[in-house]
Backbone as CSV, one residue per row, in Angstrom:
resi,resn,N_x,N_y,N_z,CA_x,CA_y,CA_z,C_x,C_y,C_z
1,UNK,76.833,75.890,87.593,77.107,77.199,87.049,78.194,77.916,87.854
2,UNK,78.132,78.082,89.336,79.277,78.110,89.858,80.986,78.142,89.338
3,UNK,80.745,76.676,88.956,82.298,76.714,88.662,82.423,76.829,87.031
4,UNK,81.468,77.444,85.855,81.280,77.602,85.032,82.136,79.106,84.774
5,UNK,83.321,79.249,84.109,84.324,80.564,83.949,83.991,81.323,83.254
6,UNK,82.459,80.983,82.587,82.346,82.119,81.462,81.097,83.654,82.739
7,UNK,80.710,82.740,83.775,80.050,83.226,84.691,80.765,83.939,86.481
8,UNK,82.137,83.782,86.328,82.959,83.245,87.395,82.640,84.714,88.016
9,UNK,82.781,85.914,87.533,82.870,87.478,87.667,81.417,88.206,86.999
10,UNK,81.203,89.077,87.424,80.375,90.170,87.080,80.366,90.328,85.666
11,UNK,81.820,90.590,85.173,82.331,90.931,84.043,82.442,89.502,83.111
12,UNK,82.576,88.504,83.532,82.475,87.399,82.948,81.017,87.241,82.450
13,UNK,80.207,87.268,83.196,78.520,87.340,83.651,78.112,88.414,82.610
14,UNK,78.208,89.122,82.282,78.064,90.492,81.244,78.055,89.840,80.037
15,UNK,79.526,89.303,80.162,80.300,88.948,78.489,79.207,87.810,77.835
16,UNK,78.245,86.813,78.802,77.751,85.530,78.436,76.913,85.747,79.039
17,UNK,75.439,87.172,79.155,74.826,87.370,79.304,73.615,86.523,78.565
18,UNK,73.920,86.141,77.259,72.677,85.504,76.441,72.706,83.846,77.585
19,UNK,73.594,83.626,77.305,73.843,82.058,77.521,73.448,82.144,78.865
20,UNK,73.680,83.081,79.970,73.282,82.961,81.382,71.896,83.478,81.353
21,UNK,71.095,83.831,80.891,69.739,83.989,80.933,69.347,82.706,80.702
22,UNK,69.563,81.897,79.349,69.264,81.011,78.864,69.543,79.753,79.636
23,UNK,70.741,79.480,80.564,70.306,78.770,81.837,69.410,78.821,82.638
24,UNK,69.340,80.310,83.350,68.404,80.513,84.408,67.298,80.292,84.240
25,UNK,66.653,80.835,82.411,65.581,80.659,82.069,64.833,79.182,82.252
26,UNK,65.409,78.355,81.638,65.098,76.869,81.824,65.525,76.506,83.294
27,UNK,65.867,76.868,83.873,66.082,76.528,85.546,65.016,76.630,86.323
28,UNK,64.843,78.156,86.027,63.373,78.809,86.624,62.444,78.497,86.376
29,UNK,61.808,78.256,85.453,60.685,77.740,84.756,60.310,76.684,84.857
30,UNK,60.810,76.239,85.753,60.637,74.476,86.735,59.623,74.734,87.422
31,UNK,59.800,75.706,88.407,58.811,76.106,89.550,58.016,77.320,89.312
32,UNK,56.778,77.688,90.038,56.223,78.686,89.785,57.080,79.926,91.171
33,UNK,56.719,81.610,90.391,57.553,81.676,91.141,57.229,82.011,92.682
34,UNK,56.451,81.943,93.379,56.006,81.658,94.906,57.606,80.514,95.505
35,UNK,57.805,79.565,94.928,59.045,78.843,95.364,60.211,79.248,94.944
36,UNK,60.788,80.143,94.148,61.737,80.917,93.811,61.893,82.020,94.941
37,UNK,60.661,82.808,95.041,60.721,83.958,96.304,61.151,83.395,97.699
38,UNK,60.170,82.286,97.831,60.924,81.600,98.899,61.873,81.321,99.206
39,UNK,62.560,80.345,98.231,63.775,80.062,98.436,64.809,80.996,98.309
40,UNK,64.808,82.599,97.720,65.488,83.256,97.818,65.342,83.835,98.825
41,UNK,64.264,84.537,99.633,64.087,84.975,100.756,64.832,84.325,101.832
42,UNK,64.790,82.710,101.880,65.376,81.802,103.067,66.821,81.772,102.759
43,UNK,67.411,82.328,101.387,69.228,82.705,101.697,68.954,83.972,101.268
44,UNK,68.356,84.615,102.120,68.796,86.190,102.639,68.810,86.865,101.170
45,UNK,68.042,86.331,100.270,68.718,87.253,99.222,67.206,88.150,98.570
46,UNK,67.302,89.331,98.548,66.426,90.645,98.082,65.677,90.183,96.827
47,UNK,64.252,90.220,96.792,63.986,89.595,95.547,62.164,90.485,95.879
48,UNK,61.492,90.431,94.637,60.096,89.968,94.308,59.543,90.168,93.137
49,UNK,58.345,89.435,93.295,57.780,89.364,91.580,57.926,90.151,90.776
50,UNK,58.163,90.147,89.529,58.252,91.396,88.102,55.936,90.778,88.159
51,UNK,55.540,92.052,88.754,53.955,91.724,88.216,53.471,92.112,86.921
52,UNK,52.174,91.428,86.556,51.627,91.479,85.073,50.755,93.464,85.485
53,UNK,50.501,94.263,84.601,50.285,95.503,84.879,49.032,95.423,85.009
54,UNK,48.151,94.492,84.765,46.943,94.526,85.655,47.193,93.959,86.817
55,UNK,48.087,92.908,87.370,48.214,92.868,89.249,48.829,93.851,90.226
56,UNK,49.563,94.584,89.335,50.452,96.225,89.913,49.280,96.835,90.690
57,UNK,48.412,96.867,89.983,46.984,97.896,90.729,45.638,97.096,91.811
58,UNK,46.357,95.778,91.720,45.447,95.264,92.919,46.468,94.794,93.961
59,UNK,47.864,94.897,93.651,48.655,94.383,94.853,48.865,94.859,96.142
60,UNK,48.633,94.114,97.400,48.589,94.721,98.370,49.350,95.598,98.546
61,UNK,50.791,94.740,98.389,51.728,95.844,98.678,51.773,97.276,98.377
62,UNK,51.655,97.544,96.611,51.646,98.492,95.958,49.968,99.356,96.724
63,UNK,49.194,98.611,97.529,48.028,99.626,97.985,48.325,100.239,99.128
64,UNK,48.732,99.228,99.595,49.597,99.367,101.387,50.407,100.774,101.140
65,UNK,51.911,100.941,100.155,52.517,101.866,100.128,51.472,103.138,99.067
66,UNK,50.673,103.110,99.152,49.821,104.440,98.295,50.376,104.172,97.030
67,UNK,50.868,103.451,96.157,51.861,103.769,94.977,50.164,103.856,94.127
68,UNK,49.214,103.706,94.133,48.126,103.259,92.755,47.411,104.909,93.210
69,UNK,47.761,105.864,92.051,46.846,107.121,91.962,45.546,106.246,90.965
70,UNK,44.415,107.022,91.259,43.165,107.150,90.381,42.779,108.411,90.391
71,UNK,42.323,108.638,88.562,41.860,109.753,87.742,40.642,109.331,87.203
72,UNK,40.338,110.962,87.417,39.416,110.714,86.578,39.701,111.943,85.033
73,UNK,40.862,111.074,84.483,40.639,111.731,82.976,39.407,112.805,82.101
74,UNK,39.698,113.808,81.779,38.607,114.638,80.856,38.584,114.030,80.240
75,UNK,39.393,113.462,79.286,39.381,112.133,78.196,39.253,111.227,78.246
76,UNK,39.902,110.374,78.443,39.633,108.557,78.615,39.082,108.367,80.076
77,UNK,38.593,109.562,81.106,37.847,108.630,81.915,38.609,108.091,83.299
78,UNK,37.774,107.573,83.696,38.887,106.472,85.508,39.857,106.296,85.118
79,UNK,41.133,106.154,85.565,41.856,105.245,84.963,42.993,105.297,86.463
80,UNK,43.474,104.363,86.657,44.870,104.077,87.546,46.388,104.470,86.981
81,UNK,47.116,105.128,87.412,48.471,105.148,87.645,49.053,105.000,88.831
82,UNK,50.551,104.743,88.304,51.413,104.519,89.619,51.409,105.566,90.021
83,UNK,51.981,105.906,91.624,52.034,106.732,92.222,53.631,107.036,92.571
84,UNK,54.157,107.903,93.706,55.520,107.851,93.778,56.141,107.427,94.438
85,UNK,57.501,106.441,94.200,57.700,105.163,94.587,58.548,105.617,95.673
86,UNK,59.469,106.643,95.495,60.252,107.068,97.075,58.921,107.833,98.226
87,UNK,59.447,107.572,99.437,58.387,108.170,100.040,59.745,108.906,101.023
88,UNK,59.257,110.053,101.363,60.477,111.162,101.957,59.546,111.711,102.831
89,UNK,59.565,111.388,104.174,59.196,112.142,105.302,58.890,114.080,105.156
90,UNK,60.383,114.508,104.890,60.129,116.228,105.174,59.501,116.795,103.527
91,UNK,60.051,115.612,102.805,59.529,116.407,101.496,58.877,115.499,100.238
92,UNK,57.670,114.661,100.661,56.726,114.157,100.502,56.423,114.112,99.190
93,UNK,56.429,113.568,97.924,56.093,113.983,96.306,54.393,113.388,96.489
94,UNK,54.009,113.683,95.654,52.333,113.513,95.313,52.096,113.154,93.491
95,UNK,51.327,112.893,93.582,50.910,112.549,91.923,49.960,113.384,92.384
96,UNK,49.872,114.977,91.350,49.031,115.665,92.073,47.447,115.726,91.065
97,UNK,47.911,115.744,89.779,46.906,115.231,88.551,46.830,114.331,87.550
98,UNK,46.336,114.212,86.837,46.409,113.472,85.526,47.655,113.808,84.109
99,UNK,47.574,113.217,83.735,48.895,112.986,82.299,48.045,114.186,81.762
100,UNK,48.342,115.385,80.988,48.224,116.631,80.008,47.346,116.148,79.161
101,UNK,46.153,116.422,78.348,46.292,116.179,76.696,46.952,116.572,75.803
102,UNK,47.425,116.539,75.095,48.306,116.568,73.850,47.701,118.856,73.629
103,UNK,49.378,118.858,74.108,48.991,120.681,74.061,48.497,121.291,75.361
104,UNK,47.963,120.865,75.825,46.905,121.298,77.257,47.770,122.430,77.980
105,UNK,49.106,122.381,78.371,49.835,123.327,78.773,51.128,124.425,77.657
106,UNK,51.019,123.962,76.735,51.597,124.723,75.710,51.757,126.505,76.099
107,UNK,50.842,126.899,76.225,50.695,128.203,76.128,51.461,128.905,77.423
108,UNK,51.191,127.903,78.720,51.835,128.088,80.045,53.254,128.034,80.281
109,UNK,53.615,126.712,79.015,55.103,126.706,79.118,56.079,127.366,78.355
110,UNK,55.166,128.213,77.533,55.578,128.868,76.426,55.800,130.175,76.932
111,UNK,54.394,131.131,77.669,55.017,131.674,78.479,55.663,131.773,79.739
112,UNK,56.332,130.943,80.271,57.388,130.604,81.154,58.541,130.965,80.575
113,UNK,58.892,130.542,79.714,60.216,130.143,78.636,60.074,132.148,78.309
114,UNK,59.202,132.283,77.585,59.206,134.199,77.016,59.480,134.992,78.425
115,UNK,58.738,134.738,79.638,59.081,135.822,80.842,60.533,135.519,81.106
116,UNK,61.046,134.350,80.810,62.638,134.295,81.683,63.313,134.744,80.622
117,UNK,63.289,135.421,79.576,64.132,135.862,78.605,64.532,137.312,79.253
């Protein structure tokens, strides 16, 4: 693929985007990917798993960095979300509640919007 010109540039790589998936795809799919990470890790190159959205919420990593909030929904109950993925020393973000129900703040944002008139 290397010396393949439809791939040679970024912009080449763009133009024959179908066809270069469609290599990699059948390339990759040789190995599971534990030997892909590896072998990219051992030439220095930045990589890790795309996870299935039920392993997002048991992955160490993602527990290690706080990213997994738990709710407890008025509506549906327990449930997991992500949390926030930059972490900033002086100015810290939080997942501080749950997703709205449908309307739940209407009236609050409504008058917000009427006092700044």
């Amino acid at each position: 693929m290397a010396s393949d010109p439809r791939f040679r540039n970024n912009a080449e790589r763009v133009a024959h985007n179908k066809a270069l998936v469609a290599l990699l795809s059948a390339k990759l799919c040789r190995q599971p990917s534990e030997y892909w990470l590896a072998a990219l890790e051992k030439a220095g190159i930045p990589a890790g798993p795309v996870l299935y959205y039920d392993e997002v919420f048991t992955d160490p990593h993602m527990l290690a960095r706080e990213m997994v909030a738990v709710w407890d929904h008025p509506v549906t109950g327990r449930f997991a979300s992500l949390g926030v993925p930059v972490k900033l020393s002086a100015t810290p973000g939080a997942v501080r509640r749950p997703a709205p129900r449908l309307g739940e703040h209407t009236d609050e944002v409504l008058g917000e919007v009427a006092a700044a008139k």
